[in-house]
C-alpha positions in Angstrom: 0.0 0.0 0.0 1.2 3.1 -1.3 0.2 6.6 1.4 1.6 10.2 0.2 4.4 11.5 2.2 4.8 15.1 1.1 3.5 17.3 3.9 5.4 20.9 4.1 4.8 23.8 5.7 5.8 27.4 4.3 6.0 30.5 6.7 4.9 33.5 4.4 7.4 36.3 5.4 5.7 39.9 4.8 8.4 42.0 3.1 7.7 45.3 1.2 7.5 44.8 -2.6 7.9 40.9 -2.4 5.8 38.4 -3.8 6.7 35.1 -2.3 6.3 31.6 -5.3 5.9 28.6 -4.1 6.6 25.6 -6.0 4.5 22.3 -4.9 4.2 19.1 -5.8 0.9 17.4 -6.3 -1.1 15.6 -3.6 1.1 17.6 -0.8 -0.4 20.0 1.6 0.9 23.8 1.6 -0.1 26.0 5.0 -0.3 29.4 4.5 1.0 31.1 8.0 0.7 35.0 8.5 4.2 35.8 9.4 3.8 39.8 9.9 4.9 41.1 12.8 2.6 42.7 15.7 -0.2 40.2 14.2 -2.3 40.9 16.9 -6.3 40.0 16.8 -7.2 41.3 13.2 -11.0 42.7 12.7 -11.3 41.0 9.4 -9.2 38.4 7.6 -9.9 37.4 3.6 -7.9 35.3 1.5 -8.8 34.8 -2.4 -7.7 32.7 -5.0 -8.1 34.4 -8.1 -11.6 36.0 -7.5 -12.8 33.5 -6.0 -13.2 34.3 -2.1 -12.0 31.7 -0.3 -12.2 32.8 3.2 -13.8 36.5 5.3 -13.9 36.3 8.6 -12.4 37.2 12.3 -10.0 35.8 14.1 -12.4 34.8 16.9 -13.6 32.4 14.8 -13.0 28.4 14.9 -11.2 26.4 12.0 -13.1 26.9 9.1 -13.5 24.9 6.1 -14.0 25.5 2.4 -13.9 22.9 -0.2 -14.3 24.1 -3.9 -13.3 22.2 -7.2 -12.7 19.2 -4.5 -9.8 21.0 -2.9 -10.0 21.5 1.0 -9.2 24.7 2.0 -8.6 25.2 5.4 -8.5 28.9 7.7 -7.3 28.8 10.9 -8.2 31.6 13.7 -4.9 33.2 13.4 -5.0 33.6 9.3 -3.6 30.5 8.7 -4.3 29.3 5.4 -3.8 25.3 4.6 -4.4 23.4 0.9 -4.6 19.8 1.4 -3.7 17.4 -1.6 -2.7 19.8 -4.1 -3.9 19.7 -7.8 -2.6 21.6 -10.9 -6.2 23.8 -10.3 -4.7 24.8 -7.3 -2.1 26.9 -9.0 -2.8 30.5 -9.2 -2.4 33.8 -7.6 -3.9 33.8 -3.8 -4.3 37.0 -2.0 -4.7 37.5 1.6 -6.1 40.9 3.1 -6.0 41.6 6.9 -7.5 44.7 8.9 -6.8 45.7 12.4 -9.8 46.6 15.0 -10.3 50.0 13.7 -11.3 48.8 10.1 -7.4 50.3 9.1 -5.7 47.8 6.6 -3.0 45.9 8.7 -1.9 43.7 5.7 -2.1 42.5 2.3 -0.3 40.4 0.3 0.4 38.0 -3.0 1.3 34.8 -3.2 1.4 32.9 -6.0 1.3 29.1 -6.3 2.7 25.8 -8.7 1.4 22.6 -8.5 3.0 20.6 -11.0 4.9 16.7 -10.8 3.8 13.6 -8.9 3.6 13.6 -5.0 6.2 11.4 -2.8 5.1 8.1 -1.8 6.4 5.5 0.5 5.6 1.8 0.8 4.5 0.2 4.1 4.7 -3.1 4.3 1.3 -4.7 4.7 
């Protein structure tokens, strides 16, 4: 029996004029941490693929799910975005948006996302 293997983890680093790429391969999981500083209980969080809004809510909110095109996309309370089992759809330009208490924008950001090649696998013996 054949189970995937691939499971990384990327911590988005908020630096002026930079628009972070991320190459994945498909069937592993990509999270999606807010890694600005003084991220401290946002009003309003929204992240976007494309468009398409993925995610707009607050960080007193539980883990939230979203599945569209049969991709799980998960938010997490602190703006923590995680793609399980990546497909090639899953490529494209996401977007997250994040305002303080006031209603002030605190962040927003780019990222843009590859899905290409054939996950890892490993063999268990039965």
């Amino acid at each position: 029996m054949k189970f995937p293997v691939c499971f990384i983890t990327f911590e988005v680093v908020f630096e002026k004029d930079r628009q972070p790429h991320y190459k994945m391969t498909l069937g592993s999981v990509v999270t999606f941490h807010l890694g600005y500083p003084d991220f401290e209980h946002p009003a309003q969080i929204i992240w976007k693929k494309g468009n398409t809004l993925l995610y707009n809510g607050t960080y007193r909110m539980n883990r939230f799910t979203v599945f569209s095109n049969g991709t799980s996309y998960e938010q997490f309370p602190n703006g923590t975005l995680k793609i399980d089992r990546l497909v090639e759809e899953d490529s494209g330009n996401y977007k997250v948006t994040v305002y303080n208490g006031t209603g002030s924008l605190q962040v927003e950001k780019n990222l843009i996302l590859s899905v290409q090649g054939e996950s890892s696998s490993m063999s268990l013996p039965p």
